[in-house]
Each structure stands twice: as structure tokens, then as C-alpha cells.
DRENPA-615312 format. One record per residue (C-alpha): x, z, y; residue number from 1. Coordinates in nm, 3 decimals, decimal comma. Example, Ala and Ser with C-alpha at 12.3 -4.5 7.8 and 13.67 -1.06 7.14 Angstrom:
<atoms>
1,230	0,780	-0,450	1
1,367	0,714	-0,106	2
</atoms>
This chain:
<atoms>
-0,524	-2,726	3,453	1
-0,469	-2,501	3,185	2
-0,604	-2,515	2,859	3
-0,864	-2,254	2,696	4
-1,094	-2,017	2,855	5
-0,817	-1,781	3,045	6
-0,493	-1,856	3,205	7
-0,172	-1,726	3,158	8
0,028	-1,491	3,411	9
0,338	-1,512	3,237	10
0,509	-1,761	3,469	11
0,384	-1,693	3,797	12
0,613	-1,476	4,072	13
0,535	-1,148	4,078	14
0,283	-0,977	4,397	15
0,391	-0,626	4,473	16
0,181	-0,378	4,674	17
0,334	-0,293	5,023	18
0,402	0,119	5,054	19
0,193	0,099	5,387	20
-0,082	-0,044	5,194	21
-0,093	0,188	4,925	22
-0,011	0,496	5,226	23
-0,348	0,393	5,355	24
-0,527	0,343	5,091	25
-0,460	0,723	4,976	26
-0,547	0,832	5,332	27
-0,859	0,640	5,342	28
-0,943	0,805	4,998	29
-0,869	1,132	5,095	30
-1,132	1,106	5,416	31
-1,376	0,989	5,178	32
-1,355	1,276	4,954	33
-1,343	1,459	5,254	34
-1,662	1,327	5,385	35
-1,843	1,378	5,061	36
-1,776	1,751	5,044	37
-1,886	1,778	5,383	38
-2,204	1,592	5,310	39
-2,272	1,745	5,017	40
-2,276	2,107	5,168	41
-2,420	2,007	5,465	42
-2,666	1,756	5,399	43
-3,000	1,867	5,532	44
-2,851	1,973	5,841	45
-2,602	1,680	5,943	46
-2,813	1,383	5,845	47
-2,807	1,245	6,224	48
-2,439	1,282	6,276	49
-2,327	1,125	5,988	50
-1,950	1,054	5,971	51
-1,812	0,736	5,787	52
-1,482	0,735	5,616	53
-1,216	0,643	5,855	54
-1,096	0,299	5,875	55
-0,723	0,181	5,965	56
-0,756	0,236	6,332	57
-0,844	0,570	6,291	58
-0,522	0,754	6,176	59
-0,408	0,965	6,425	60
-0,732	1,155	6,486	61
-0,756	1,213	6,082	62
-0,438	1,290	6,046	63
-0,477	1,596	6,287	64
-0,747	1,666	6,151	65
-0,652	1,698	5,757	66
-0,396	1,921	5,852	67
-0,641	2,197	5,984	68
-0,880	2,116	5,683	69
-0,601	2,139	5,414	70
-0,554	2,498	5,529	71
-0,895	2,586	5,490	72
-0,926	2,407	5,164	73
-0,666	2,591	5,002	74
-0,829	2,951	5,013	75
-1,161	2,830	4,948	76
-0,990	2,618	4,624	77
-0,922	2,953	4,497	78
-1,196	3,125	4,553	79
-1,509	2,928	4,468	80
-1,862	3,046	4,390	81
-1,870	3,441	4,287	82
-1,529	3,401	4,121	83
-1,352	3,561	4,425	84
-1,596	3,852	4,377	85
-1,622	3,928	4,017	86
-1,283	3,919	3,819	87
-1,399	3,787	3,484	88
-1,188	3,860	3,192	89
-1,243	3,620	2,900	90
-1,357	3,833	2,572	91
-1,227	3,546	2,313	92
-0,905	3,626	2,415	93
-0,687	3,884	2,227	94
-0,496	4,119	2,372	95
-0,201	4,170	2,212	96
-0,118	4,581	2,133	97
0,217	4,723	2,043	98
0,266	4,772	1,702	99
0,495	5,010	1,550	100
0,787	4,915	1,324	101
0,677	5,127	1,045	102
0,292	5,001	0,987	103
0,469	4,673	1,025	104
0,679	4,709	0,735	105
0,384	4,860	0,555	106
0,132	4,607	0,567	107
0,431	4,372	0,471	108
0,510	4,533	0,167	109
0,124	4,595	0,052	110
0,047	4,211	0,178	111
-0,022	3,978	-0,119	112
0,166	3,625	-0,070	113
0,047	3,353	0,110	114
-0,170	3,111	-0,151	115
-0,048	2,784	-0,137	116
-0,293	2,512	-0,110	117
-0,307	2,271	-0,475	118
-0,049	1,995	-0,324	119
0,209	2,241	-0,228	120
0,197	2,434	-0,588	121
0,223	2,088	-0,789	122
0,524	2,061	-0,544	123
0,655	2,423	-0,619	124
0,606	2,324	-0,988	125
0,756	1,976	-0,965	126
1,083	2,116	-0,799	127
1,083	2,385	-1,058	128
1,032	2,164	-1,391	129
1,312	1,900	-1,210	130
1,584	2,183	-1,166	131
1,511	2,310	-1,541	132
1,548	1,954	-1,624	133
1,861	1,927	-1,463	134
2,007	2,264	-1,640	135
1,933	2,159	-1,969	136
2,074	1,808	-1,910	137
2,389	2,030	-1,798	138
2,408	2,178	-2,101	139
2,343	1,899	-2,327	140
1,976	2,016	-2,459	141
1,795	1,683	-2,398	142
1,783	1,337	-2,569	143
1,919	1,199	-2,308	144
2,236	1,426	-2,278	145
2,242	1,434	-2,624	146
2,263	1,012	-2,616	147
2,508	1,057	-2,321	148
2,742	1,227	-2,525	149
2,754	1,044	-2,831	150
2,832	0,747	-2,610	151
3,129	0,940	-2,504	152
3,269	1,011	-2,800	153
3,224	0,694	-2,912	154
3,396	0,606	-2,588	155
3,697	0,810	-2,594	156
3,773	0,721	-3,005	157
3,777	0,366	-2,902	158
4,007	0,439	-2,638	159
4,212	0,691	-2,843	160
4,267	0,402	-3,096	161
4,326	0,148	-2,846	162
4,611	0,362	-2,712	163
4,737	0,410	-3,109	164
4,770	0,061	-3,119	165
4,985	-0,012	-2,798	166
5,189	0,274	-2,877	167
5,191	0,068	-3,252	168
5,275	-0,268	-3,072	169
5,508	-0,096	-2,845	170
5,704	0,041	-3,090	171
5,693	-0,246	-3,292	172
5,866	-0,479	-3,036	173
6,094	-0,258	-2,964	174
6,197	-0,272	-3,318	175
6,197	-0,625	-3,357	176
6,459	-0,618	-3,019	177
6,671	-0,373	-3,197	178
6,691	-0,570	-3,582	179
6,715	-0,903	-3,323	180
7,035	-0,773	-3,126	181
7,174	-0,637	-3,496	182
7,138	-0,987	-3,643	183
7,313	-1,109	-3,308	184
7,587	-0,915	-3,376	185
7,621	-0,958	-3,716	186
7,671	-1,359	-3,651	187
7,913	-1,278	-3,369	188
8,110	-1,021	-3,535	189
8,146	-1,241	-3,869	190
</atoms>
């Protein structure tokens, strides 16, 4: 027995509905609706000879017969009430008329611009200040260029006299190799 008000589905197989059963089910349907618009039309009149919805054992006579019905329900779906008779134009509609090229370009030029609601000007203006922002920092204008290239200056000198003193060093060994193999000699050659 399962615990808790409801039970769970999740392991259970799986039922699915048989196409014959769902065939009939949208036959038996149909014949209802079928019924009911009949009814509904004719209901003063046909209250002794009811008919009832058709069951399973009735298919072949209601299949005849929604064939002939279908017909029939077709031209009457498009014609319903006085709409067959009076062609009703709707007056909210606009009808589009042809405009020429030249009162076109006319009202364009004349037109004011579109006003831009209050979140899409602080926009306009935040993109704006943000690219002037970004020229001046191009051309050093700001603080913080300013700061940027002081840093590289300071930078490139420290690097400028770190390469002054390898070249030193460099040249220093190299004359401490040459006064080395002269002193070499010297002993050799006395």
C-alpha cells in the first residue's frame, strides 16, 4: 500500500488507447453533434421521433448517412443567418490607397522625428557620453589615460636601463675574456 494521500504512476506499464476505440469514439461524437443541431432547429416539431446518438452497432447506417449530411453542411457552413444575403464590409478596417512617390517623400522630409520614450534617450545619451569617453581616453585627455601613460614611461625607462645594463654586463665579460686569453698568452709565450 502506498504511502500518502495519492499514488504514484511512475512505475506502472503504460495503457494505450486502441485506434478503433478512439475511430468510434469520434464517430459517436460526430452523431451527437449531429443530433443536437437537428434538435435544436427542429425541436417543437420532432419531439415524438426523437433520435438518440448512435451506438457501436449502428455504423453502417450513419456512415451513409454523414456522407449526404456533410454535403449539405458545407454550403449552409458558409452561408449562415443573413450573411449569405447582405455582404458586410467591416468599417474599422482601412483600406489601403495608392500613394504617390512624391507626397511620400514630402511628408518625409516635413515629418518631425520619432520621440523616443525617457529609457531609450538615457540610452541614446549613455552610448553617446561612453563613445566621447572612449575618444578622449584615445587621446590621452582623462586621468586615467593620463595615469596610463605615466606608467608607461615609467615602464619603458626601466626597461631602457635594464637593457643599458646587459649591454654594460655584456660588454664587460667580453672584456674580461679578452684581458683573460691576453694574460694566457702572456704566461705561454714567456
Amino acid at each position: 500500500m502506498p504511502r500518502g494521500k495519492w499514488t504514484n504512476h511512475k512505475g506502472r506499464s503504460r495503457r494505450f488507447t486502441n485506434p478503433e476505440e478512439l475511430e468510434e469514439q469520434r464517430k459517436r461524437e460526430e452523431q451527437e453533434r449531429r443530433w443536437k443541431k437537428n434538435n435544436r432547429g427542429d425541436d417543437e416539431s420532432s419531439s415524438e421521433e426523437e433520435e438518440k446518438p448512435a451506438t457501436k452497432g449502428d455504423k453502417s447506417n450513419s456512415e451513409d448517412e454523414s456522407e449526404s449530411e456533410s454535403e449539405s453542411e458545407e454550403s449552409d457552413d458558409n452561408k449562415k443567418g443573413v450573411a449569405g444575403l447582405i455582404q458586410i464590409e467591416n468599417p474599422n478596417r482601412r483600406q489601403l490607397k495608392a500613394k504617390k512617390l512624391a507626397t511620400l517623400n514630402e511628408t518625409l522630409d516635413t515629418a518631425e522625428p520619432a520621440q523616443l520614450s525617457r529609457r531609450e534617450r538615457e540610452e541614446v545619451e549613455r552610448q553617446r557620453k561612453k563613445l566621447h569617453y572612449q575618444k578622449l581616453q584615445a587621446e590621452g585627455k582623462t586621468d586615467e589615460a593620463r595615469a596610463d601613460l605615466a606608467r608607461l614611461a615609467i615602464i619603458k625607462q626601466q626597461r631602457a636601463e635594464a637593457a643599458k645594463k646587459r649591454e654594460d654586463e655584456k660588454k664587460e665579460k667580453e672584456m674580461a675574456k679578452i684581458q683573460k686569453s691576453a694574460e694566457t698568452q702572456k704566461a705561454l709565450g714567456k
